[in-house]
C-alpha positions in Angstrom: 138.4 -185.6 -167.0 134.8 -187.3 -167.4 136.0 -190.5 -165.8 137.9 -188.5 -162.6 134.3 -186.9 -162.4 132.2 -189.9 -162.0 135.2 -191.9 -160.0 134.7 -188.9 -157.5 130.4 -189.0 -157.9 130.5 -192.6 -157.3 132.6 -192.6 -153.9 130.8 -190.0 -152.3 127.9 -191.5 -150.1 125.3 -188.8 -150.2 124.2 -185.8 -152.6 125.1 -183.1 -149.8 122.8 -180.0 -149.3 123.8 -176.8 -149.0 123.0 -173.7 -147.0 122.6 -170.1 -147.2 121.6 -167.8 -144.4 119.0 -164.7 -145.4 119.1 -162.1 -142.7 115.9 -159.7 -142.8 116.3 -156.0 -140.9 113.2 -155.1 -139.4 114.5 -151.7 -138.0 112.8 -152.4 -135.1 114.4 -151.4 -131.1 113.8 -154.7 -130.1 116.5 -157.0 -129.4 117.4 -159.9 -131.8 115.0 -158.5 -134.5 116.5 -160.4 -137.2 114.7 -162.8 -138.6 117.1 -165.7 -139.9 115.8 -168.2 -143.3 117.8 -171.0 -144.0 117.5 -171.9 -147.6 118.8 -175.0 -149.1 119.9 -176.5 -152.1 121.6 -179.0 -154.4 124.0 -178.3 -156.9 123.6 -180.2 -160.0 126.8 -181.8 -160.7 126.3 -181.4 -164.7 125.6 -177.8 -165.0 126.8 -176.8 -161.3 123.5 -174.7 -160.9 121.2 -174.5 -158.2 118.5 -176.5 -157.5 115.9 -175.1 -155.0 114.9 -177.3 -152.2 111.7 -174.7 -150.9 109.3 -175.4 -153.7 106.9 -178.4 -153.7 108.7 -181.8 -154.9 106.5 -181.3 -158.4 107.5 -178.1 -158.8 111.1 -178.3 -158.3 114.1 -177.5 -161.0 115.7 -180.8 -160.1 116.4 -183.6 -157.7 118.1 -186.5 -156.6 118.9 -189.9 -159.1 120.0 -193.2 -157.9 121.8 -195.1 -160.6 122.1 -198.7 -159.3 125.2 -201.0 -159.7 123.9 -203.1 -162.8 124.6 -200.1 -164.6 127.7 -198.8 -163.1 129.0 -202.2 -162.7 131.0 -201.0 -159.6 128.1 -199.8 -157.0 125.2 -198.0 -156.7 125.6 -193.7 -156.6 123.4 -190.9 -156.0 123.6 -187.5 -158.4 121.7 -184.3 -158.1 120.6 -183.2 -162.3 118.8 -180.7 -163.3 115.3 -181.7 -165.2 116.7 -180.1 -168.1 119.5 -182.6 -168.5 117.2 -185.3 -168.9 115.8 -183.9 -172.3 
C-alpha cells in the first residue's frame, strides 16, 4: 500500500490545485447579482485535508515539498504536507 502510494506521488508531474465555487445572494433585482469566489486548495496527500491557498504564504496550514532524486533514487517529486506532519 505505502509503496503504490508514493509509485503514484512520484509519476504525477505537478501537486494539482483544486477549486471550489462560493456563490453569494445579494437579493438584489439586478441582473447577475451573484458574486462568484473561487477558492483554492491543496490536499495534503498524508492526511488528505485541506490546505488553504488564500492566506499569506507564512500563514498558511501547508504547502508544497520538492524531494529531489538523490533521495528517491528514481526522480525528483513534488508533495503537498501539512506543517503538522513535519513535527
Amino acid at each position: 500500500m505505502i509503496k503504490e502510494k508514493l509509485n503514484r506521488l512520484i509519476e504525477r508531474d505537478t501537486v494539482p490545485i483544486f477549486c471550489i465555487d462560493i456563490k453569494e445572494n445579494t437579493n438584489s433585482n439586478v441582473l447577475k447579482a451573484k458574486k462568484i469566489k473561487k477558492h483554492k486548495y491543496y490536499i495534503c496527500d498524508y492526511c488528505n485535508e485541506k490546505i488553504d491557498l488564500e492566506p499569506k504564504q507564512e500563514e498558511r496550514n501547508g504547502g508544497k515539498v520538492m524531494f529531489p532524486n538523490s533521495l528517491t533514487k528514481k526522480r525528483e517529486y513534488r508533495t503537498s504536507i501539512m506543517h503538522q506532519m513535519f513535527k
